[in-house]
N, C-alpha and C positions, 0 to 999 in steps of 0.2 A: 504493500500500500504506500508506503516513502516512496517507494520510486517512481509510483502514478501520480504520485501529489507535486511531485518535484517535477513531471513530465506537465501537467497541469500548469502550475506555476508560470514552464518556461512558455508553455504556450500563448498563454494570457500575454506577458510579456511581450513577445514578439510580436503578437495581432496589436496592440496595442501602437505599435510603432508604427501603423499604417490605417492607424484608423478604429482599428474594430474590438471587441469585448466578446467579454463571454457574458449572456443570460445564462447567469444562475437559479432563474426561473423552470427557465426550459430546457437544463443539462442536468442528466440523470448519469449513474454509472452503477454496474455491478460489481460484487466481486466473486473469484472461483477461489476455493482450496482457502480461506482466510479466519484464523484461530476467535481473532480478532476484531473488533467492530469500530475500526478507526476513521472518521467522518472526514471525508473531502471538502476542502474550501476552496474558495477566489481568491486572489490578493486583498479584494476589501474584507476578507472575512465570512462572507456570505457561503453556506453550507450548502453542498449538492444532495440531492435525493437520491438514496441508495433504493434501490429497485433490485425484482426478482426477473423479472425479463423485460423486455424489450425489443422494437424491431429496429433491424439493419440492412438496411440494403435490401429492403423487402422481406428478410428470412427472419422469424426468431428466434433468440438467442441459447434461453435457458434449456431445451435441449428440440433432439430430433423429434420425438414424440411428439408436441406441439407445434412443431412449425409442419410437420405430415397432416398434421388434423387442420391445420390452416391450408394450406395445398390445396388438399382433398378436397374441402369446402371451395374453392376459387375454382378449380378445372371443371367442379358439376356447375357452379354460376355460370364459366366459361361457356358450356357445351350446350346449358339450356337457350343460349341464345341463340344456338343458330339450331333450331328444331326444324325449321323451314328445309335446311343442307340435307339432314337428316333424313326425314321423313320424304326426298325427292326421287327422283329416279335415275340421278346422275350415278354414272359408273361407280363402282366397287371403289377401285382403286382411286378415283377422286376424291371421295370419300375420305379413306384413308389418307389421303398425304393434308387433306384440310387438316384431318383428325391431328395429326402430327404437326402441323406448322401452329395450330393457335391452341391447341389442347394440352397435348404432351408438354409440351414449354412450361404451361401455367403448372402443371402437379410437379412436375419434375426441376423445378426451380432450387436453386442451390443445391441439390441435391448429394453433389461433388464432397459435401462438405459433412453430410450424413454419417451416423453411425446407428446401424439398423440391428436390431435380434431380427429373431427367427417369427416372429410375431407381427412386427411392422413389416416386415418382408411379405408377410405370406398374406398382411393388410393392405399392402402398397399392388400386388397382382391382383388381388380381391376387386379392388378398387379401377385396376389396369382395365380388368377385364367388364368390370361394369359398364364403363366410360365406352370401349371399344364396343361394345351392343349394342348403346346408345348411338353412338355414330357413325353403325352399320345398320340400323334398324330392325336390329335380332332381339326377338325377346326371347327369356329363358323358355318361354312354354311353346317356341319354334325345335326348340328342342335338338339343337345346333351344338356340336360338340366344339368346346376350347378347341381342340386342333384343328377344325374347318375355319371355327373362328378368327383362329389367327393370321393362319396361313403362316407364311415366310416372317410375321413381324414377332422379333426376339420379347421374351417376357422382359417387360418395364424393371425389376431388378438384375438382370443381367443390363440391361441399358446403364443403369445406375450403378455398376461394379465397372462398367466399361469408361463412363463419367470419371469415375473416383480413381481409377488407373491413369488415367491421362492426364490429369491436374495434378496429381502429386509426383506424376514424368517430372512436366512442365515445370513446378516449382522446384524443384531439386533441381533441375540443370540449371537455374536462375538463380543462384544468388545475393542475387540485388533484391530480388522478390523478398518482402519482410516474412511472410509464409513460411519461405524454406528454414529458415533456423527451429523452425518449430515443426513440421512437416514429420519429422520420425525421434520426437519426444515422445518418453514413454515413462507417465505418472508411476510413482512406487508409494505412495501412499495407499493404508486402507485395506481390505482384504481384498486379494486379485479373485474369490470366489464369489464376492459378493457386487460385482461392480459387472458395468456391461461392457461389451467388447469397446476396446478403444481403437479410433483410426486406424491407427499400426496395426493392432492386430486384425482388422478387415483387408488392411491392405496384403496383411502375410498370407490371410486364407483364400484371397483371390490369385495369388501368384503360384501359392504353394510351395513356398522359399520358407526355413527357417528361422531365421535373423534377417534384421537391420542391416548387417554388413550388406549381406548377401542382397538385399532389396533395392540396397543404394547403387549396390554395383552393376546392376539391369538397369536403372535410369538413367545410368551415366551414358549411356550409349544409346541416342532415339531410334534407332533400326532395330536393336536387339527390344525394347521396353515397348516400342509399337507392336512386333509379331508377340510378343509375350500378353499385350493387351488383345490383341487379335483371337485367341487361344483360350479366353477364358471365355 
């Protein structure tokens, strides 16, 4: 928390040299992993609001759970608008690439950054599969089997281990990127049976690699990390 307050600090500082302030009104902060309940100021003194989550960049924060169940919610809003698309007689596959350019985007948002059990997984296809009926015009009592259903298009978690392979290529080969210093940190606090997979270890069990060494040493190279993301 010192070194947020002092990041704080300096920021204020600086903005101020050009004009600008910080609303202490309207600047909230979290904290993760902290003993302690040490309160964030301004330079005048004025105390920020400590909050349990919050959005960023459209995603929230506090974990994957909630920001799936925000998703989910936004792609059926997404998809009942265009019930017209839907319910027309335009080809299959037109269909589907709509469904994909303004649908899939909206659930599948941040995605990259997800850490899923075996539960949201099997909620996040649930939910794939819903959507895709909807904007194929299949009801369950067509009585349409998932794999006609599909056809050729990969389950929406595989999408999303394919997402999460390739962004943490990406950040690892970048260094400049603030990401990669954190990108294959791995929490020791807590009991490891009682906590749910972390990053790293989603990224081990989509490679099939057992260490970090070995993880980093696939993305160091994008020809050998793309066929390795190709493969899963």
């Amino acid at each position: 928390m010192d070194q947020a307050q002092e990041l704080l600090l300096a920021l204020e500082r600086h903005a101020a040299k050009i004009g600008l302030r910080i609303n202490s009104k309207k600047t909230e902060y979290m904290s993760f992993n902290q003993s302690s309940n040490v309160p964030m100021s301004t330079l005048n003194g004025s105390k920020l609001q400590k909050v349990h989550n919050f959005k960023y960049l459209g995603a929230w924060m506090a974990s994957t759970s909630q920001d799936i169940h925000v998703r989910k919610g936004l792609a059926w809003k997404s998809i009942n608008k265009l019930q017209k698309i839907w319910k027309s007689d335009l080809p299959r596959q037109l269909k589907v690439n709509i469904f994909q350019t303004l649908v899939e985007p909206v659930l599948l948002y941040g995605s990259e950054a997800w850490t899923l059990t075996k539960q949201l997984e099997r909620s996040l296809d649930g939910c794939y599969t819903r959507l895709l009926r909807a904007a194929l015009n299949i009801s369950w009592m067509d009585k349409v089997p998932n794999t006609e259903l599909y056809g050729d298009i990969p389950k929406v978690t595989s999408k999303i281990s394919d997402r999460r392979l390739r962004t943490a290529g990406h950040y690892h080969r970048h260094p400049e990127e603030a990401a990669n210093k954190f990108l294959l940190w791995v929490p020791k606090h807590g009991s490891s049976g009682a906590r749910n997979k972390t990053y790293v270890q989603l990224l081990l069990d989509d490679t099939g690699v057992e260490n970090t060494s070995e993880l980093a040493c696939l993305m160091e190279d994008r020809n050998v990390w793309k066929s390795r993301c190709a493969d899963v």
